[in-house]
C-alpha positions as CSV (number, residue, x, y, z in Angstrom):
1,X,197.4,88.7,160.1
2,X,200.2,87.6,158.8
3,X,201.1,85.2,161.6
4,X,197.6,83.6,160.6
5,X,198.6,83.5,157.1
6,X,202.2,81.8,157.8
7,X,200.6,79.1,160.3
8,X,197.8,78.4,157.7
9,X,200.4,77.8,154.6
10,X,202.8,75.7,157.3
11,X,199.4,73.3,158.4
12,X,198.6,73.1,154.6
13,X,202.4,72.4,153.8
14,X,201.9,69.6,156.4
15,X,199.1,68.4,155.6
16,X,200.3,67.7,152.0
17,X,203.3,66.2,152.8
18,X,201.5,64.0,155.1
19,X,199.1,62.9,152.0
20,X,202.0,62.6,150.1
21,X,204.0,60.3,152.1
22,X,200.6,58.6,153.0
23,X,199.8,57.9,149.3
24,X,202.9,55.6,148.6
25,X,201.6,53.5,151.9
26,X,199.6,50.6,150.7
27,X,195.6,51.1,151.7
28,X,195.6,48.9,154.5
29,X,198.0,50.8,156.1
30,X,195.6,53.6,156.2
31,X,192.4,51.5,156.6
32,X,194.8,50.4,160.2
33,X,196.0,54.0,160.8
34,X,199.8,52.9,160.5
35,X,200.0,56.3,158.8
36,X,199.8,58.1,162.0
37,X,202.9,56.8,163.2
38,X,204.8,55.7,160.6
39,X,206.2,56.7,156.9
40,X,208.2,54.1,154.3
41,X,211.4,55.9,154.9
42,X,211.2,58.6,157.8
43,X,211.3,57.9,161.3
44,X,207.5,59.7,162.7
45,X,206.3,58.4,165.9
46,X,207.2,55.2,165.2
47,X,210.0,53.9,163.2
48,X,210.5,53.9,159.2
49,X,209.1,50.4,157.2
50,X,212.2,50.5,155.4
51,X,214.1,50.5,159.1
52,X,212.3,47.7,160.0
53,X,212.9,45.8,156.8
54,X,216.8,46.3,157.6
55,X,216.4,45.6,161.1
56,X,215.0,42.1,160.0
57,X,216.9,41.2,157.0
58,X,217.9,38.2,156.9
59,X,215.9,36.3,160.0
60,X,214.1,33.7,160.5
61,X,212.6,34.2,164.2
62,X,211.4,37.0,166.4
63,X,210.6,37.1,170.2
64,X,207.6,38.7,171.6
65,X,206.8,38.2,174.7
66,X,209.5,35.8,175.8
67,X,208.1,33.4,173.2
68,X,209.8,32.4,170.1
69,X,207.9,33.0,166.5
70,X,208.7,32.6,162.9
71,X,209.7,36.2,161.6
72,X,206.5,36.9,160.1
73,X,203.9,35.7,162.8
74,X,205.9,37.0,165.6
75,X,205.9,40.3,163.5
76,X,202.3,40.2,163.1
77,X,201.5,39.7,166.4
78,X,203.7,42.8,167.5
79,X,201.2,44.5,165.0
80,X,198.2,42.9,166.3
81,X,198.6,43.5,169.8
82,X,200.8,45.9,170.1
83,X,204.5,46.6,172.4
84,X,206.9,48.5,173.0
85,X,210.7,48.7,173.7
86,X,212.2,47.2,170.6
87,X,212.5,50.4,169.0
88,X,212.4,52.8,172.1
89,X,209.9,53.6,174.8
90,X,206.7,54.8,172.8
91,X,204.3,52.1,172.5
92,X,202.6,50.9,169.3
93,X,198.9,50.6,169.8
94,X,197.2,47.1,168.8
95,X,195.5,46.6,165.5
96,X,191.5,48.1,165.3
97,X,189.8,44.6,165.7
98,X,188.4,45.6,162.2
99,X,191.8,44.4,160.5
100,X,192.1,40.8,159.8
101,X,195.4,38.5,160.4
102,X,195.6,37.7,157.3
103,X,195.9,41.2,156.1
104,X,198.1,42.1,159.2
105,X,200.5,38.9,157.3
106,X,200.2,40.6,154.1
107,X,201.2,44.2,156.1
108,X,204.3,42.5,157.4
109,X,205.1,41.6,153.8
110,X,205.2,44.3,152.3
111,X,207.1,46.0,155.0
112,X,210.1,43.4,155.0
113,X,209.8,43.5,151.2
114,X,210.8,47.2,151.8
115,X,214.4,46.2,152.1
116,X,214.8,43.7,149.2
């Protein structure tokens, strides 16, 4: 019984500190379930926004693919269609279809805003 009790209280402590952390997220990274793999300042799954604002600081281009972008549209199309490598093996899925570009652009905004 009490080994019920404990594991209840730690999922519930979870749970929390998930909805916590999720609550300082903007809504669209909810609405594209960044939230599952990321947090503004912890490392989850995926990286911390505010280590990807550092990581970016201060340029102008990114490479995906082998192909040159301006920071922001190579950014968002990392977050559209996914990758991996850049910040270790695990892959980041691509954006549900549901989620336009230009809120993808906005997404990318915010996060290198992080670091301002």
């Amino acid at each position: 019984m009490k080994h019920t009790i404990i594991t209840t209280c730690a999922t519930i402590s979870l749970i929390i500190a998930g909805n916590v952390l999720a609550t300082e997220m903007p809504p669209l990274a909810k609405k594209g379930n960044c939230v599952v793999c990321h947090t503004i300042d912890k490392k989850l799954i995926g990286p911390a926004w505010m280590d990807v604002s550092k990581k970016y600081k201060g340029l102008s281009k990114y490479t995906y693919k082998g192909v040159e972008h301006n920071l922001e549209d190579g950014l968002a199309l990392k977050i559209r269609k996914g990758g991996y490598g850049v910040w270790g093996n695990t892959a980041m899925p691509s954006t549900p279809p549901a989620i336009k570009d230009e809120e993808i652009k906005e997404l990318v905004q915010f996060i290198l805003g992080l670091d301002k």
